[in-house]
C-alpha positions as CSV (number, residue, x, y, z in Angstrom):
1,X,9.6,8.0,-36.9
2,X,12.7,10.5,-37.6
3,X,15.1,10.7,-34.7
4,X,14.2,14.1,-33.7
5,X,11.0,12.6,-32.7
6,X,13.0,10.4,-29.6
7,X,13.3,12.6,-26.2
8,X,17.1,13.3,-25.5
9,X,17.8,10.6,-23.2
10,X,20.3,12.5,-20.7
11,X,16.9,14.3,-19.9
12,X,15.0,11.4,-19.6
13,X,17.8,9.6,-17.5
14,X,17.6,13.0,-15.1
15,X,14.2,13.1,-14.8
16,X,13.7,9.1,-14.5
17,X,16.6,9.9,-11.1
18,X,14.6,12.2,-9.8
19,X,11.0,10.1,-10.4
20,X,13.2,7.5,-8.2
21,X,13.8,10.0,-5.4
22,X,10.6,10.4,-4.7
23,X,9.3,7.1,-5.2
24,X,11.7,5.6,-2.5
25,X,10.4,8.4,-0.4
26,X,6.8,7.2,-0.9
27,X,7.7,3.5,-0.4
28,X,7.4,3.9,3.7
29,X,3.4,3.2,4.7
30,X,3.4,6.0,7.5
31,X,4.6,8.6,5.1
32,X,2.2,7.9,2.7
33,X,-0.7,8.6,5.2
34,X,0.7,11.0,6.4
35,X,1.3,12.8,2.4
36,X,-2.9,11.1,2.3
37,X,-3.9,13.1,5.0
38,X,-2.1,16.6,4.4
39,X,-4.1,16.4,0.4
40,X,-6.6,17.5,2.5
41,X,-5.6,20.4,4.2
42,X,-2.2,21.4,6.9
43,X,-2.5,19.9,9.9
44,X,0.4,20.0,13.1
45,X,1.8,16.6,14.8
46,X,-1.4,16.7,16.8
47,X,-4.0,16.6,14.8
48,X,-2.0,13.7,13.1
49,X,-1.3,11.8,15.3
50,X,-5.1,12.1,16.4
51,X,-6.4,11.0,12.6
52,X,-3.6,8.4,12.0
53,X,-2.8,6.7,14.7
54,X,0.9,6.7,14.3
55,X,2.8,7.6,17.9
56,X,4.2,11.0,17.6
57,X,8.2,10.0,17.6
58,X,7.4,8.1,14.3
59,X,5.4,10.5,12.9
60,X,8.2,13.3,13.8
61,X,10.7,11.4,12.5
62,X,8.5,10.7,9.0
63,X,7.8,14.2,9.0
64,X,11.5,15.1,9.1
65,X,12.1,13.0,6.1
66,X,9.2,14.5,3.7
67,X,10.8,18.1,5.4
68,X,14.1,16.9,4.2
69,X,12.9,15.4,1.0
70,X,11.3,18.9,0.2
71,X,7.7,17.0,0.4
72,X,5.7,19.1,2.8
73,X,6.6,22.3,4.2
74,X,5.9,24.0,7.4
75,X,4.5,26.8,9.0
76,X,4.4,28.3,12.6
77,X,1.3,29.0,13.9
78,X,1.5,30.2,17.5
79,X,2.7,27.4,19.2
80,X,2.2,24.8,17.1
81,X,4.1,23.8,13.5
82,X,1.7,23.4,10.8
83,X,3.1,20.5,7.7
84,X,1.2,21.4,4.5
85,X,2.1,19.3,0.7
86,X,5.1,21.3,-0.9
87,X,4.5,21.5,-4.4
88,X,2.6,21.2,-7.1
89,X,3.8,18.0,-8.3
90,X,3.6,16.7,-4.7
91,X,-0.1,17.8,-4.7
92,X,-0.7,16.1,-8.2
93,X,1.0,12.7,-7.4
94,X,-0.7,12.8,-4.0
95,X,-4.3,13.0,-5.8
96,X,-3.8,10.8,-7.8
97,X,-2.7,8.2,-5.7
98,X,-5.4,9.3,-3.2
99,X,-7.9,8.7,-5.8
100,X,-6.6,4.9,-6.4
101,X,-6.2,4.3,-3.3
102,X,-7.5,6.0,-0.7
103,X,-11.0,7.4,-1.3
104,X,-12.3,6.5,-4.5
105,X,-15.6,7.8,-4.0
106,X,-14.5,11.3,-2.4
107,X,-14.1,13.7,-5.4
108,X,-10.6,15.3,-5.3
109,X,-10.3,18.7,-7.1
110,X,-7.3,18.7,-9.8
């Protein structure tokens, strides 16, 4: 192998930072249902808290972090604030996660 062929490590050192960022931000059990639940569509405190069982001062709190984190975004509908995955590479760790672990016998589209 010719050194050419290795990645520049400054990149790799960058992008391994970032890879960190978001893991610590996964490593909290609420927030990853809550990132679970929003691969399948946006959904407001409400519904939620309805479909996870997590009492809504936690779950506004999580929410704030993955809003802060840059994790999920929202949207105003009417009265309510609507939390939806923000990116793609959100969406693409979230499936993949969601297929090892969540619903491995629900298809997922990529």
């Amino acid at each position: 192998m010719k050194l050419e062929d290795f990645p520049d490590i400054s990149a790799m050192r960058t992008s391994a930072s970032t890879a960190c960022g978001m893991l610590k931000v996964l490593a909290n059990e609420d927030r990853l249902l809550i990132l679970c639940q929003l691969i399948k569509g946006a959904c407001n405190v409400g519904e939620l808290e309805a479909l996870l069982g997590i009492r809504q001062p936690t779950l506004s709190q999580q929410l704030t972090v993955l809003r802060d984190e840059g994790l999920v975004t929202t949207e105003r509908k009417g009265k309510y604030i609507y939390y939806a995955l923000a990116s793609l590479e959100t969406v693409q760790i979230m499936q993949t996660l969601y297929r090892l672990y969540c619903r491995r016998d629900e298809g997922i589209d990529s």
